[in-house]
Biopython code that builds the backbone (N, CA, C, O; Angstrom):
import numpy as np
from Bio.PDB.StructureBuilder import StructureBuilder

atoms = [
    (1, "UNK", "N", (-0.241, -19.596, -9.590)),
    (1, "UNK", "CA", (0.062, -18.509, -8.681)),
    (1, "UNK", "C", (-1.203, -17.684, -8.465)),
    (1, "UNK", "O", (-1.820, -17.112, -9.364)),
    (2, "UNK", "N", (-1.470, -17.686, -7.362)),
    (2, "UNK", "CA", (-2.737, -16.519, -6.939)),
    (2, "UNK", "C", (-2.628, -14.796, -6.673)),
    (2, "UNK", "O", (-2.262, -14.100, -5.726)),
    (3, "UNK", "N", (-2.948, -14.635, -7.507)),
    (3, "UNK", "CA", (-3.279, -13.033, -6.964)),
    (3, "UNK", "C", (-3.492, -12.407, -6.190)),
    (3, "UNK", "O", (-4.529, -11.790, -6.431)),
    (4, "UNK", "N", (-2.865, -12.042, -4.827)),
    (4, "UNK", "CA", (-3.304, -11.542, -4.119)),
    (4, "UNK", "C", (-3.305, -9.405, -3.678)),
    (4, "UNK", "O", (-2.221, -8.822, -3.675)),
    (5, "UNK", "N", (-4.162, -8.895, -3.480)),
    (5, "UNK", "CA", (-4.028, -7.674, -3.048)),
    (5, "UNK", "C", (-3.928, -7.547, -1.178)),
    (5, "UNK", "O", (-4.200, -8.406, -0.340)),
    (6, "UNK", "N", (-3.387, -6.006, -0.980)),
    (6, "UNK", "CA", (-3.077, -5.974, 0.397)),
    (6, "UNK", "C", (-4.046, -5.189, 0.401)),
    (6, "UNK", "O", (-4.396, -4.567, -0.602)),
    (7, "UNK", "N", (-4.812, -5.082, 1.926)),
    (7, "UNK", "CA", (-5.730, -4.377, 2.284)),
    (7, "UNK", "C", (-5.205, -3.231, 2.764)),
    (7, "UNK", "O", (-4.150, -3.329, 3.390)),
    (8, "UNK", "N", (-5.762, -2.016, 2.598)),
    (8, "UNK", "CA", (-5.176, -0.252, 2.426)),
    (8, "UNK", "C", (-5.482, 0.016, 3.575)),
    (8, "UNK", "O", (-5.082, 1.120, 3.946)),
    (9, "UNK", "N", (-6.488, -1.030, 4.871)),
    (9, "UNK", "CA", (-6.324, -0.308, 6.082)),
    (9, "UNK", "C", (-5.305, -1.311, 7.002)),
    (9, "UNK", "O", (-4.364, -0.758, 7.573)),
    (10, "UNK", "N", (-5.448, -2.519, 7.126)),
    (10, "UNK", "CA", (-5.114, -3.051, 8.336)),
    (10, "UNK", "C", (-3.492, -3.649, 6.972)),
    (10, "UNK", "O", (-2.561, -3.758, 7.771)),
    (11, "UNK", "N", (-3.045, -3.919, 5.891)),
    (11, "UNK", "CA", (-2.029, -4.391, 5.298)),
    (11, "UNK", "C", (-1.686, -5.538, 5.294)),
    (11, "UNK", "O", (-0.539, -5.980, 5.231)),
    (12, "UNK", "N", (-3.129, -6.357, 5.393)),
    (12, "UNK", "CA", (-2.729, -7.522, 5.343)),
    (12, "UNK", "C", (-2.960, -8.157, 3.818)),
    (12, "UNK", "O", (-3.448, -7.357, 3.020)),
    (13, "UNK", "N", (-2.693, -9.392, 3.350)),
    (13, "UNK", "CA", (-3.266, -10.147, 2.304)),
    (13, "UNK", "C", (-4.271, -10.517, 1.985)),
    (13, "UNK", "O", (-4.694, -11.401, 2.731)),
    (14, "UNK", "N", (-5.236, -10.126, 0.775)),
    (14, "UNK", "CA", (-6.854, -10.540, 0.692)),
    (14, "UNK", "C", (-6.317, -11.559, -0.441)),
    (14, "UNK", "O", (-5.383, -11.261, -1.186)),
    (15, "UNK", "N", (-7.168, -13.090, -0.508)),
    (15, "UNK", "CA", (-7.168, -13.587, -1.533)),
    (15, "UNK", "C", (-8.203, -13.271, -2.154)),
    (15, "UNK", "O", (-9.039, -12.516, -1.657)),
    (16, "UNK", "N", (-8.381, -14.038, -3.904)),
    (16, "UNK", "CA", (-9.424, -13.826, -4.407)),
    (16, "UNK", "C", (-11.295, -14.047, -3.911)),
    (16, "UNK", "O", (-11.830, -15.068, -3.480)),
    (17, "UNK", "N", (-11.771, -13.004, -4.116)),
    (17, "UNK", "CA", (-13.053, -13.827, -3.728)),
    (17, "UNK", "C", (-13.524, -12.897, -1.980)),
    (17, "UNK", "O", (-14.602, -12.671, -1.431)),
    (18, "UNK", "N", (-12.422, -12.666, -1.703)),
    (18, "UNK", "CA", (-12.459, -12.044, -0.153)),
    (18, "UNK", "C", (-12.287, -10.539, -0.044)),
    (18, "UNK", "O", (-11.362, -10.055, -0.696)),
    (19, "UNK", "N", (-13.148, -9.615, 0.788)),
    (19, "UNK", "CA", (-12.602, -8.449, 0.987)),
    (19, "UNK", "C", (-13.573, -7.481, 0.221)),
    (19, "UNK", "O", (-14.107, -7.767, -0.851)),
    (20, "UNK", "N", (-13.747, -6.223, 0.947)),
    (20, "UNK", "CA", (-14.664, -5.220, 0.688)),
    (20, "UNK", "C", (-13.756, -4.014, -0.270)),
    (20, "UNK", "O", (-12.684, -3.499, 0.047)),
    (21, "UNK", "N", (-14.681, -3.735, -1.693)),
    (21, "UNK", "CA", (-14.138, -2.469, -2.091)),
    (21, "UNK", "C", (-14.775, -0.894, -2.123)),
    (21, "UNK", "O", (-15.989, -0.735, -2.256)),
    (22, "UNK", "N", (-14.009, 0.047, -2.013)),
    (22, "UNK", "CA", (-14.754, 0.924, -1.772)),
    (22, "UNK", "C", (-14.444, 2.049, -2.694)),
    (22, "UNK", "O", (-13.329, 2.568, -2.644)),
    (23, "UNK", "N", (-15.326, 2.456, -3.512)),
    (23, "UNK", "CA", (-14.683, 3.729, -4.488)),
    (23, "UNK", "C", (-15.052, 4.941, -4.197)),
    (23, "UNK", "O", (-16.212, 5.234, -3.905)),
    (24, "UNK", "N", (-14.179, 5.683, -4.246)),
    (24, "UNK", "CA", (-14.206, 7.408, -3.578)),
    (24, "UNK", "C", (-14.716, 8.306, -4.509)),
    (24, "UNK", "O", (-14.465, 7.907, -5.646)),
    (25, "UNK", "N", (-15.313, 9.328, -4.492)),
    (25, "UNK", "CA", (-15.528, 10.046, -5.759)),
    (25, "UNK", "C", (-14.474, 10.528, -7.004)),
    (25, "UNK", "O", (-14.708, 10.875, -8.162)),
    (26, "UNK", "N", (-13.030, 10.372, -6.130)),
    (26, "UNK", "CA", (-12.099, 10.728, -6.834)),
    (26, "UNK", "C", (-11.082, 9.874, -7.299)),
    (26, "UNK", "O", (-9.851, 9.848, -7.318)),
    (27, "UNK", "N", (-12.430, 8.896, -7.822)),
    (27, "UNK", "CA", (-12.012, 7.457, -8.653)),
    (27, "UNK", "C", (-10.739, 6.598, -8.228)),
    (27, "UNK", "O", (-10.029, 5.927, -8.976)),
    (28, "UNK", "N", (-10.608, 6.789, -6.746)),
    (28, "UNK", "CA", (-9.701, 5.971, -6.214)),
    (28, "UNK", "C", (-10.279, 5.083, -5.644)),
    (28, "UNK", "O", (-11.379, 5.434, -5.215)),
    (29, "UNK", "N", (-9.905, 3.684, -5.378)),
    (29, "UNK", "CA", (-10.068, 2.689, -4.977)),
    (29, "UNK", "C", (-9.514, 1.909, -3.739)),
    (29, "UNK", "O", (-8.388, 1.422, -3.837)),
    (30, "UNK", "N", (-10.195, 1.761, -2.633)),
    (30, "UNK", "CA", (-9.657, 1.095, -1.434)),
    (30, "UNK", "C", (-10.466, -0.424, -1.137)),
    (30, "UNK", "O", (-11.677, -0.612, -1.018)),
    (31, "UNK", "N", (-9.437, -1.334, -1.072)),
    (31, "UNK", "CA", (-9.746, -2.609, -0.882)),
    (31, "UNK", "C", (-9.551, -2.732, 0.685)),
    (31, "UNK", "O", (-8.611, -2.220, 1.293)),
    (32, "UNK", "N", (-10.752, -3.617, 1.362)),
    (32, "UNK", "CA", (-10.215, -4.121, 2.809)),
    (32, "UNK", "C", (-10.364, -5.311, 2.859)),
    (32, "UNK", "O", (-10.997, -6.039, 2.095)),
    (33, "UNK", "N", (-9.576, -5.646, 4.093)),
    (33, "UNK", "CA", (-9.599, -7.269, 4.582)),
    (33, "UNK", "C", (-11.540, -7.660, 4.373)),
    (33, "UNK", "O", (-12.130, -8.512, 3.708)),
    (34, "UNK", "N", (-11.966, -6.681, 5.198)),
    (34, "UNK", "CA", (-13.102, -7.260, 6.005)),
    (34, "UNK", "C", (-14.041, -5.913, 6.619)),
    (34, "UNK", "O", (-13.472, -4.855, 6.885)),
    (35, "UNK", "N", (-15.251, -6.052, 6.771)),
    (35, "UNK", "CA", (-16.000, -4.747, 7.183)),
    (35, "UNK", "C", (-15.613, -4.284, 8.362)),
    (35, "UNK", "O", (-16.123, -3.215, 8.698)),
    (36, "UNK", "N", (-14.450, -5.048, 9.479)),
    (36, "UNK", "CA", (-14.070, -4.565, 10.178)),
    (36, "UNK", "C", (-13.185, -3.286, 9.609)),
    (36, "UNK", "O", (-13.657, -2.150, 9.656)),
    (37, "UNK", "N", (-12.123, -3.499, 9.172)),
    (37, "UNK", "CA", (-11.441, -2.808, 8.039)),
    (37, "UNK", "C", (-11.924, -1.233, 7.466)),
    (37, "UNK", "O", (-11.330, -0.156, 7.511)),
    (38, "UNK", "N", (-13.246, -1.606, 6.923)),
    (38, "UNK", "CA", (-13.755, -0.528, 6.189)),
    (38, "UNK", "C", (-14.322, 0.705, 7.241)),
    (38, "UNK", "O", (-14.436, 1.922, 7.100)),
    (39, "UNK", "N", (-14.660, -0.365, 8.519)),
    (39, "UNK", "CA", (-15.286, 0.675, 9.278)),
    (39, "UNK", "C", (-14.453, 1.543, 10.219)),
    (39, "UNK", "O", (-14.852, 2.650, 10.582)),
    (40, "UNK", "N", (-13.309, 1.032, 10.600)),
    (40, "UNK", "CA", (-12.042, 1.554, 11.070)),
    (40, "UNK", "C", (-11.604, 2.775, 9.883)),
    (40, "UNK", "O", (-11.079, 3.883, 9.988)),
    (41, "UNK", "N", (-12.009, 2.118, 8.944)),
    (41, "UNK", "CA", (-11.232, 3.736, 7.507)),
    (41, "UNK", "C", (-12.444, 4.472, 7.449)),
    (41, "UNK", "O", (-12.305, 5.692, 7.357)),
    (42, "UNK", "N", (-13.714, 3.978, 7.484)),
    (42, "UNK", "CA", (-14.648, 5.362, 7.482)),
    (42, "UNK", "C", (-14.925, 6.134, 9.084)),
    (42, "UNK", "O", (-15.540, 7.173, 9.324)),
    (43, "UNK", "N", (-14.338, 5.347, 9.876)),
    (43, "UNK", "CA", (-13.944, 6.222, 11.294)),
    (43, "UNK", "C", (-13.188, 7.095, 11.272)),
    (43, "UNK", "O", (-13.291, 8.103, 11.971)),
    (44, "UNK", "N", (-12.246, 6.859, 10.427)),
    (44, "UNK", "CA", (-10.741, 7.338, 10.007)),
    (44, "UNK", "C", (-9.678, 7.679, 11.444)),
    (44, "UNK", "O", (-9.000, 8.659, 11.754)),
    (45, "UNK", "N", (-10.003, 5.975, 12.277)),
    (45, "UNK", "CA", (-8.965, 6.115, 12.867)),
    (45, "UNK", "C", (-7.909, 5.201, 12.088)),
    (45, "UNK", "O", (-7.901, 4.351, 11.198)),
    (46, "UNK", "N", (-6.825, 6.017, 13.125)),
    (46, "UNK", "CA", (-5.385, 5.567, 12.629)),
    (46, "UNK", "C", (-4.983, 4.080, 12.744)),
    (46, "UNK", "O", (-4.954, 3.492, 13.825)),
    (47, "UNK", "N", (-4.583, 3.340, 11.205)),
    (47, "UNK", "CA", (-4.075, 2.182, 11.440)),
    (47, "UNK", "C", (-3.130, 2.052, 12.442)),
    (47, "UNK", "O", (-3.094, 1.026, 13.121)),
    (48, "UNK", "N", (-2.017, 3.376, 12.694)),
    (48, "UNK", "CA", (-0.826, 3.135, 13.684)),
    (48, "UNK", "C", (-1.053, 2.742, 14.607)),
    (48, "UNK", "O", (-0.344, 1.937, 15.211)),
    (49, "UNK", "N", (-2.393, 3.316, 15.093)),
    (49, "UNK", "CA", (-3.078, 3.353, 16.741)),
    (49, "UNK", "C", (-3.705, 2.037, 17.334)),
    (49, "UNK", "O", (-3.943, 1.728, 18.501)),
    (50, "UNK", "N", (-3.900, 1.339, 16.106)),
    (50, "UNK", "CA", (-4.965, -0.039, 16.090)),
    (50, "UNK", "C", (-4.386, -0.735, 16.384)),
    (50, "UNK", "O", (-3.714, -0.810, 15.356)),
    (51, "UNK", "N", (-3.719, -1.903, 17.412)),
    (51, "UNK", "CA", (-3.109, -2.664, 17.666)),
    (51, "UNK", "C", (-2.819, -3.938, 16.774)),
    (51, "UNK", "O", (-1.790, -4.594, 16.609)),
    (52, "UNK", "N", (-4.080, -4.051, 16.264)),
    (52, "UNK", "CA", (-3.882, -5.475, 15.206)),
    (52, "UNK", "C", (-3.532, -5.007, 14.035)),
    (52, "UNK", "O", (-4.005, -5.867, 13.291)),
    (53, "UNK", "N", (-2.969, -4.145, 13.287)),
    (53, "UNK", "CA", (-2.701, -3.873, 12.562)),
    (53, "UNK", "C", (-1.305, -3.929, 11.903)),
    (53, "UNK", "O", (-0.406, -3.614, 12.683)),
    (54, "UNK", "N", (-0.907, -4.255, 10.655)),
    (54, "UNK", "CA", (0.334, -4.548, 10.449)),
    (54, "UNK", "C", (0.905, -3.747, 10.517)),
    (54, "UNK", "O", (2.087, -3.925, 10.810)),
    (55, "UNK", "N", (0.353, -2.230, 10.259)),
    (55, "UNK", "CA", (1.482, -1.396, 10.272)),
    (55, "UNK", "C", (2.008, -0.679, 11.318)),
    (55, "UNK", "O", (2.995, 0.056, 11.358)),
    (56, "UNK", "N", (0.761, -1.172, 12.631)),
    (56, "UNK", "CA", (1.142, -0.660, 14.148)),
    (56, "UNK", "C", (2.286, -1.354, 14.459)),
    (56, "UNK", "O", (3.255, -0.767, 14.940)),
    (57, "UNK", "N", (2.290, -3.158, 14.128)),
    (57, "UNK", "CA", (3.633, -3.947, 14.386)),
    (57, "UNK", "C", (4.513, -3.104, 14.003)),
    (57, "UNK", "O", (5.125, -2.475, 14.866)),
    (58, "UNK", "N", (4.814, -2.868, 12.482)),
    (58, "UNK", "CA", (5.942, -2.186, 12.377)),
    (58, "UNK", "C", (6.819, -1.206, 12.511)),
    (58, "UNK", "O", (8.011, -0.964, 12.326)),
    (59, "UNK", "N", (5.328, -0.466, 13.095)),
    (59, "UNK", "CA", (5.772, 0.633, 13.582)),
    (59, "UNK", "C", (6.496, 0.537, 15.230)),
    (59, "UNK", "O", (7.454, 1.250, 15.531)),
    (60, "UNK", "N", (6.133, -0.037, 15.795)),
    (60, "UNK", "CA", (6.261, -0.894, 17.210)),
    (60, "UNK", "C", (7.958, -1.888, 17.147)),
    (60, "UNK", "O", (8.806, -2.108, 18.012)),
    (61, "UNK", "N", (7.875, -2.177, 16.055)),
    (61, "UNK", "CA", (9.349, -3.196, 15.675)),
    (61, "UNK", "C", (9.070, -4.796, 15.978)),
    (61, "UNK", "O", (9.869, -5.707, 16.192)),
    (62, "UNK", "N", (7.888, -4.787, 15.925)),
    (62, "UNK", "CA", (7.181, -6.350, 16.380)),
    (62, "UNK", "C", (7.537, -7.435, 15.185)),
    (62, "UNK", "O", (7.797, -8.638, 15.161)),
    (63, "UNK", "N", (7.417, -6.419, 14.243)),
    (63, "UNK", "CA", (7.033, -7.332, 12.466)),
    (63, "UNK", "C", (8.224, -7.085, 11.581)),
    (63, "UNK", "O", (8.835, -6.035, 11.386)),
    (64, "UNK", "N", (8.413, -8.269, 11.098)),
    (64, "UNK", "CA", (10.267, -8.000, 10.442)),
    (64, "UNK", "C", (9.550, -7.367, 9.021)),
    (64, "UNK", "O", (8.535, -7.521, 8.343)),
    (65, "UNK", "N", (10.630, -6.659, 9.050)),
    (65, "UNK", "CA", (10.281, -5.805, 7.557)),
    (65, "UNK", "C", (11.652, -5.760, 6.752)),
    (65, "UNK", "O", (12.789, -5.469, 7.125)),
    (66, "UNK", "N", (11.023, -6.244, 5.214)),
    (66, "UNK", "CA", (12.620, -6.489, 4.481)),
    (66, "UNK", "C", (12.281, -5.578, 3.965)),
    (66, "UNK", "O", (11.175, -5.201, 3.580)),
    (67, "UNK", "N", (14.146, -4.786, 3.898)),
    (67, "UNK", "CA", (14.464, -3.882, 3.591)),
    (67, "UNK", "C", (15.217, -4.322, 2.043)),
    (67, "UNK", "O", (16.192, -5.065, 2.161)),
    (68, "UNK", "N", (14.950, -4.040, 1.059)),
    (68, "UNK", "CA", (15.986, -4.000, -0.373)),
    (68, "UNK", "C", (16.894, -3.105, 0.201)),
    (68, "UNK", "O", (16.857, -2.276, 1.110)),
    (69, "UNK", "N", (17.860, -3.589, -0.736)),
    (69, "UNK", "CA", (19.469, -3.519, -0.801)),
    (69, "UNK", "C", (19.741, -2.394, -1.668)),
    (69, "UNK", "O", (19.666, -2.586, -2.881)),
    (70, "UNK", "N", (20.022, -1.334, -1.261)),
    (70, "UNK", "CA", (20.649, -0.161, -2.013)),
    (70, "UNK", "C", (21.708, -0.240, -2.726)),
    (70, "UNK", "O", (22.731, 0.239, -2.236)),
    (71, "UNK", "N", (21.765, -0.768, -3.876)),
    (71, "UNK", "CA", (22.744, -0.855, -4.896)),
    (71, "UNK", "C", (23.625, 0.381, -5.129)),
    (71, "UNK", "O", (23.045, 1.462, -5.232)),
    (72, "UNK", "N", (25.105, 0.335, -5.234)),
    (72, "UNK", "CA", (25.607, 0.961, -5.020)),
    (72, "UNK", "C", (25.968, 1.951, -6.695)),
    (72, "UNK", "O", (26.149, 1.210, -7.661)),
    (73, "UNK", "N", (26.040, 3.162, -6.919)),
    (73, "UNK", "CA", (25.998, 3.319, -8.543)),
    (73, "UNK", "C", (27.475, 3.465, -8.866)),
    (73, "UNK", "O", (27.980, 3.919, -7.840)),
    (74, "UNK", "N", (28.467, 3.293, -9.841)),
    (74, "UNK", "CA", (29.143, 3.231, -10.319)),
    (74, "UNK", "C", (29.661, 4.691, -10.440)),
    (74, "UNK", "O", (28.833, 5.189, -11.203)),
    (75, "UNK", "N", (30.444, 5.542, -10.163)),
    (75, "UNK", "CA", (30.809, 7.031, -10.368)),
    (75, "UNK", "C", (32.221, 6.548, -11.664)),
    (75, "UNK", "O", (33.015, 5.632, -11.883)),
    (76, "UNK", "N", (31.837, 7.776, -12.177)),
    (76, "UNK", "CA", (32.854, 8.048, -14.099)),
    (76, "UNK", "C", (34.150, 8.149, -13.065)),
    (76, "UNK", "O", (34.211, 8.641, -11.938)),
    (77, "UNK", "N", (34.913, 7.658, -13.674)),
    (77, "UNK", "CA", (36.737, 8.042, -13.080)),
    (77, "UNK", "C", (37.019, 9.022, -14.471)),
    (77, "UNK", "O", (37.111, 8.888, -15.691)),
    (78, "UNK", "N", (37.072, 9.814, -13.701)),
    (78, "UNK", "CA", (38.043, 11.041, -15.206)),
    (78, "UNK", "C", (39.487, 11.240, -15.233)),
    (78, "UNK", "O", (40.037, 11.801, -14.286)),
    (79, "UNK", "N", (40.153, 10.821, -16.253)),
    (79, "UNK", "CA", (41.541, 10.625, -16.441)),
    (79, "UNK", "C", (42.225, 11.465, -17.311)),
    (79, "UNK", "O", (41.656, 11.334, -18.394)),
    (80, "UNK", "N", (43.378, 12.466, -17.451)),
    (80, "UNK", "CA", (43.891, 13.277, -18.415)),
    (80, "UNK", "C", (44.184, 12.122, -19.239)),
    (80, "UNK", "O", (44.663, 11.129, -18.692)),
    (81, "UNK", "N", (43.956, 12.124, -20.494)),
    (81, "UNK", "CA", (44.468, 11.078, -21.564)),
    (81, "UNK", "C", (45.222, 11.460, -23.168)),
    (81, "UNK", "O", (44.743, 12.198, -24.029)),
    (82, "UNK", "N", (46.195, 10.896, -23.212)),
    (82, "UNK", "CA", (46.967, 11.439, -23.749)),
    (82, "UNK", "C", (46.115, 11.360, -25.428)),
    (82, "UNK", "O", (44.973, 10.907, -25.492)),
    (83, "UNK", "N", (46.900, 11.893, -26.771)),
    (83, "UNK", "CA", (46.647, 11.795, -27.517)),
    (83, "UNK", "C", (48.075, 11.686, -28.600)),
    (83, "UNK", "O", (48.741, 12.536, -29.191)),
    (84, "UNK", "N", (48.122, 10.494, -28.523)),
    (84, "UNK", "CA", (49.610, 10.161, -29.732)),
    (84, "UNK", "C", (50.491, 10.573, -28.957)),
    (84, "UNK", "O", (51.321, 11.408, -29.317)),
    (85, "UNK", "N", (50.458, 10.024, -27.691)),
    (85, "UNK", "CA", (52.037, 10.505, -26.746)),
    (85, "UNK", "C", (51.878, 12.092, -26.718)),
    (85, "UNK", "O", (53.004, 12.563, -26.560)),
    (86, "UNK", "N", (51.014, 13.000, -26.801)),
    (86, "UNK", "CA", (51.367, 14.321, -26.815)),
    (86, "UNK", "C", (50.072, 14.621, -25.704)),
    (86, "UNK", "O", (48.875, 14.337, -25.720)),
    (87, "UNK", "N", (51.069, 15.431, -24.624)),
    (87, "UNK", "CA", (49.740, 15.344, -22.761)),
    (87, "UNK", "C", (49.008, 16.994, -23.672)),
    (87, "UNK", "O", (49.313, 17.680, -24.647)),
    (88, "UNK", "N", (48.202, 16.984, -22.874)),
    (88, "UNK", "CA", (46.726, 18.087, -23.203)),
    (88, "UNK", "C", (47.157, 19.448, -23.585)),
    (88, "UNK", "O", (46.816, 20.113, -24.563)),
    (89, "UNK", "N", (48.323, 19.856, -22.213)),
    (89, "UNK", "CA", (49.232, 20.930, -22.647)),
    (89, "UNK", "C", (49.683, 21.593, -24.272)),
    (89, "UNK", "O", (49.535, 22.693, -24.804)),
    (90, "UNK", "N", (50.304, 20.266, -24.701)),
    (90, "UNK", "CA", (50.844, 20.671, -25.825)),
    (90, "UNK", "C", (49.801, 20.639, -26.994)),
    (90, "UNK", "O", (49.728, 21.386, -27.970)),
    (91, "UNK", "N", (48.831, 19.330, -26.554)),
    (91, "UNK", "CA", (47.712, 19.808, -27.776)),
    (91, "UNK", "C", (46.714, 20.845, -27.896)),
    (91, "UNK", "O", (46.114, 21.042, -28.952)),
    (92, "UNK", "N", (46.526, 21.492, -26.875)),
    (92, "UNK", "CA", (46.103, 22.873, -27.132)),
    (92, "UNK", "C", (47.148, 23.581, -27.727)),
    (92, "UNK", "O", (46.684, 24.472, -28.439)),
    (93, "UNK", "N", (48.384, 23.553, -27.729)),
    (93, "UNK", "CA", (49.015, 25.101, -27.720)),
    (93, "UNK", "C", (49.037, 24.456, -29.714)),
    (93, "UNK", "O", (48.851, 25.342, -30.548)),
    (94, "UNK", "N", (49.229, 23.204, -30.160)),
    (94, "UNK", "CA", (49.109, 22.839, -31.254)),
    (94, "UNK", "C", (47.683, 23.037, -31.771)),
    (94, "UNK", "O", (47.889, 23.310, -32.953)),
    (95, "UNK", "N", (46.534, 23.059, -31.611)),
    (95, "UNK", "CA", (44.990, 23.682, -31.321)),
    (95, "UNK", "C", (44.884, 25.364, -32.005)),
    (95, "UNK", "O", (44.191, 25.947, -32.839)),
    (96, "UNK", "N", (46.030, 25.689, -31.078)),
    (96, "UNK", "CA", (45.684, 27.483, -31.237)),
    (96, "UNK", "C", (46.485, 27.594, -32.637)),
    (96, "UNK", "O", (46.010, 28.310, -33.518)),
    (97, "UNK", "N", (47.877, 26.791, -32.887)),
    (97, "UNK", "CA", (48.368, 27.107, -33.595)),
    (97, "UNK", "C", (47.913, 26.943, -34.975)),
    (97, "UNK", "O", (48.051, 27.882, -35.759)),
    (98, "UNK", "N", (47.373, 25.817, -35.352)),
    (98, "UNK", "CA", (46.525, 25.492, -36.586)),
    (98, "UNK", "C", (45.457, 26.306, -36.637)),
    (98, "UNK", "O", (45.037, 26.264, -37.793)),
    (99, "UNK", "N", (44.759, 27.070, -35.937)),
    (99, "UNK", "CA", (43.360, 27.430, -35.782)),
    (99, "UNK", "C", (44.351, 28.867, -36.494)),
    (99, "UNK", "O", (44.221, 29.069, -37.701)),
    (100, "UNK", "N", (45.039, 29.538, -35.898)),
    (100, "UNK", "CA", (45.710, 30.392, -36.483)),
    (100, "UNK", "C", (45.780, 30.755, -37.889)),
    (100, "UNK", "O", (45.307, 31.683, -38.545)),
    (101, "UNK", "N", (46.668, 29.527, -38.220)),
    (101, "UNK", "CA", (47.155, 29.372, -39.750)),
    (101, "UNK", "C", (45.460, 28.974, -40.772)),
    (101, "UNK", "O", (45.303, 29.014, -41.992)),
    (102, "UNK", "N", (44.777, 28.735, -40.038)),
    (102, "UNK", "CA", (43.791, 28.685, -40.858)),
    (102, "UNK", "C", (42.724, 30.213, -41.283)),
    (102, "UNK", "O", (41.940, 30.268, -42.230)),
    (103, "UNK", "N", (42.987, 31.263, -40.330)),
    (103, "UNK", "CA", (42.418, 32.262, -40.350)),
    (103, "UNK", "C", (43.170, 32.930, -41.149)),
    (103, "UNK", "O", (42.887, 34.094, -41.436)),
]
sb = StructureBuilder()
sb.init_structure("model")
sb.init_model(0)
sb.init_chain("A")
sb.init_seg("    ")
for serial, (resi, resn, name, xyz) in enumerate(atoms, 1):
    if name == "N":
        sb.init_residue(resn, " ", resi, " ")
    sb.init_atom(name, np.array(xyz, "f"), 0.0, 1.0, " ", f" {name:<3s}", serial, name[0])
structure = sb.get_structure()
């Protein structure tokens, strides 16, 4: 299996061996396709605007983009539950009454 990184301007796939890096003073790191790439990000025009760009497609609706599946989460069901056949009612008022006899 090959390693591949996406390029941070145009979003495409660089294999190994291919592609310009560029480090910022603030020790971040931008990989490009190609010096076309780099020179479009030190222009700092907009990938949206660039026609060949993947993320102009998608932005455009040209380029299928998979969406993950929002799993749905499970919500608690809360149920009055009895205790020895005796409903909540009566085990409080049995609650107060022992608490009583113990004071």
């Amino acid at each position: 299996m090959v390693l591949t990184t996406t390029c941070n301007y145009s979003g495409r796939q660089i294999l190994p061996g291919y592609g310009k890096r560029f480090a910022k003073n603030d020790k971040s790191i931008h990989i490009f396709l190609s010096g076309k790439c780099a020179a479009h990000y030190t222009h700092k025009w907009n990938p949206r605007k660039v026609a060949w760009t993947i993320v102009n497609r998608r932005s455009r609706g040209k380029d299928l983009v998979i969406q993950s599946k929002s799993k749905a989460s499970k919500k608690a069901v809360v149920s009055t539950r009895t205790y020895a056949g005796i409903n909540s009612a009566k085990l409080d008022e049995l609650r107060k009454k022992f608490a009583d006899l113990k004071k």
